[in-house]
N, C-alpha and C positions, 0 to 999 in steps of 0.2 A: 307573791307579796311585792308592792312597787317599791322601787328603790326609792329612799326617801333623800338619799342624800342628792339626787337629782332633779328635788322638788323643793326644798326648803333649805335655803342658802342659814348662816346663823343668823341668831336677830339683831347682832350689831352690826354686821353687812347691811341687813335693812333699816335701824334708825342712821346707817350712815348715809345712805341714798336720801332718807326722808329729809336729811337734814340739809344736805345739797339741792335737792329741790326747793326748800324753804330759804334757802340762800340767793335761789335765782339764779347759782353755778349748774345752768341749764347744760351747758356744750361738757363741761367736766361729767356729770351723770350721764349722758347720751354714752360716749366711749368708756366709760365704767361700766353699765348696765349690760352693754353689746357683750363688753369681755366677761361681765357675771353670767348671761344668758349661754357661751360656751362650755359654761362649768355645771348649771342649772337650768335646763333649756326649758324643765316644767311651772317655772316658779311664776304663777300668774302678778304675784303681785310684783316683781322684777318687769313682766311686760306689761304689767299698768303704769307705774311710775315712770316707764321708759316713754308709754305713749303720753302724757302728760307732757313730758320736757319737749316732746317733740312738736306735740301739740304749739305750746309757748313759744317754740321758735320757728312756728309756719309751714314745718313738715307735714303738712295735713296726710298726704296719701301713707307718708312709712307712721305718722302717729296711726289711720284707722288701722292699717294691717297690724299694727300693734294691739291693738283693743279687739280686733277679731279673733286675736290668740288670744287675747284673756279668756275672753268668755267659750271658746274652742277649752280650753285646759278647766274651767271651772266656769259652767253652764248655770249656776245659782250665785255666779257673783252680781248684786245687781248694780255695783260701783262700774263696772265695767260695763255694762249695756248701757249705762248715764255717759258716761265717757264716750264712748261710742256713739252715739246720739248726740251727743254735742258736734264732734266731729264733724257726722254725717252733715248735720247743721250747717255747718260752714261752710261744706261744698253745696249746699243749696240739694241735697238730696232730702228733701222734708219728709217724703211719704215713708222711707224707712230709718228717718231721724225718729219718726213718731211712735213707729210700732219697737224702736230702742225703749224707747225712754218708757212707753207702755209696758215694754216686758219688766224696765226693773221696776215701776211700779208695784205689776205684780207680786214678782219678789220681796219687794221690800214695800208694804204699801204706806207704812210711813215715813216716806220719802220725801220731804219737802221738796229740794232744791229738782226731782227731777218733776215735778208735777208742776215747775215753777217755767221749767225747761221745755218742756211739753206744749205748754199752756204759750210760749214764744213760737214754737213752730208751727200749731195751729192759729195763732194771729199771722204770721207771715203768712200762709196758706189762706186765710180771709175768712176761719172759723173763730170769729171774734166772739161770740157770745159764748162758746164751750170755753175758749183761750180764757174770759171771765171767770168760768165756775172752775179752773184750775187756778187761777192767782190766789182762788178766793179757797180755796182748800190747799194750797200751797201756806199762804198766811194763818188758815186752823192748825196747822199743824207745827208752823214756826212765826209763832207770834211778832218777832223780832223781827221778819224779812224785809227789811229795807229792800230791795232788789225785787220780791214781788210786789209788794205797792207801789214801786215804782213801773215797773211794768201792766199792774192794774191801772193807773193812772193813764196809762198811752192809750190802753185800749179805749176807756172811756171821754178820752179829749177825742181820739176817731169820731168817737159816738155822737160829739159835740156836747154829753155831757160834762161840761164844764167846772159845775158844782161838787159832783164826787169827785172828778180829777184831783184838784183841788184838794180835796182833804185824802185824797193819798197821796200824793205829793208831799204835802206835810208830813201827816204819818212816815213816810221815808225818811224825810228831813231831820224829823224828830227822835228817829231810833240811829242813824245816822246823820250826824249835821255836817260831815266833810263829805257830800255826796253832789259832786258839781250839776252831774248830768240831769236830779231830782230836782237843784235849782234853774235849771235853762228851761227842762219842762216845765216845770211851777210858772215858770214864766211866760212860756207859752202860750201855757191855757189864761191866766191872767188879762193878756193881751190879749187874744180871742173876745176877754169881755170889757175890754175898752179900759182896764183898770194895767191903766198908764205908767203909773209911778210905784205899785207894785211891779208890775214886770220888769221895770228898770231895776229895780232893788233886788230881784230874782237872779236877773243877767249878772248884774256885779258882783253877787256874793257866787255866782258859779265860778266869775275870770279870776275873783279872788282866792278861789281855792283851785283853781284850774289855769294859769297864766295863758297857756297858749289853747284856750277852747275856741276854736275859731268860728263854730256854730256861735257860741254865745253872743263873741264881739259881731257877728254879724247878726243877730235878732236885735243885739244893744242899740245897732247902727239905724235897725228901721224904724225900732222907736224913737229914737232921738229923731229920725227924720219927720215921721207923721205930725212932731211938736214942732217942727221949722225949725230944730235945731241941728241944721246945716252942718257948724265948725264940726261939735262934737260928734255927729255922727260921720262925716267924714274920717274923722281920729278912727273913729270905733272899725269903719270898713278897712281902714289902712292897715 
């Protein structure tokens, strides 16, 4: 019989961590967790949160070896091959970001966020059209997903379809309206179709929810310039 007290710490150990993660007291959870994981070396969810904080603070390599022990200690979590997949992701390792986020599909196959996740690492890889039937089955399944319409929206401004972009762009905006990044692309594609003074009203409502977006003042900049408005686009590049 496995010792359990070497697997499951209490559960106010664990909403205390959750709660320090939700604080953003990143560096405080990292050396709490290290010293709980001497007491609990099996507790997968002590090396998920762990890799998480580490994650946030750009420990990529000890966050994956992190998440390699989750799913090492519990093979059916599928929180932790999403986790891991993201990771992976970031070191630009896509082929086995994909077959992550694949397994915990499987696992979990009503998984939004990671079919959402998936669906990013096959557009970077240049499988745009599959990278589509995952936004679009990411959003079936979380209606709400500002973050997949917005990411549907990229793929289809690639496409130079403009028109869907367009209304998922909005759809983000509209489920979320403090989403800068959903107004700079809204804008984007806008400006693509010569609608000028939309895309200006796009830009601005991003730098207004975003002060220092410096993509945005610099699309600001070229539309003001295309209108010979010189001063202010100068402003905008500065």
């Amino acid at each position: 019989m496995p010792n359990l007290s070497l697997q499951s710490p209490p559960p106010e150990t664990i909403k205390q961590l959750i709660v320090l993660y939700n604080k953003k007291e990143l560096n405080v959870l990292v050396k709490r967790g290290k010293k709980l994981l001497s007491q609990y070396p099996k507790a997968f969810f002590i090396w998920n949160i762990l890799g998480a904080a580490l994650m946030d603070l750009g420990s990529t390599e000890e966050a994956a070896e992190a998440f390699k022990k989750v799913i090492y200690l519990n093979p059916n979590y599928a929180d932790g091959f999403s986790n891991l997949g993201v990771i992976l992701k970031k070191q630009d390792k896509l082929e086995d970001a994909a077959k992550a986020f694949r397994k915990a599909i499987t696992l979990k196959p009503d998984y939004a966020e990671a079919y959402n996740n998936l669906g990013v690492t096959l557009e970077q890889s240049g499988s745009l059209n599959e990278a589509i039937n995952l936004y679009k089955k990411s959003i079936l399944l979380k209606p709400n997903y500002a973050e997949a319409y917005n990411n549907l929206g990229n793929v289809l401004k690639s496409q130079s379809n403009f028109k869907e972009a367009i209304n998922a762009y909005n759809k983000a905006i509209s489920i979320n309206p403090k989403y800068p990044e959903a107004f700079n692309n809204l804008g984007i594609a806008f400006q693509s179709q010569g609608r000028l003074e939309e895309a200006l009203s796009s830009y601005n409502n991003a730098i207004s929810l975003k002060p220092n977006y410096s993509s945005a003042y610099n699309n600001l900049g070229n539309v003001l310039k295309s209108q010979n408005n010189l001063k202010e686009a100068i402003n905008a590049y500065n």
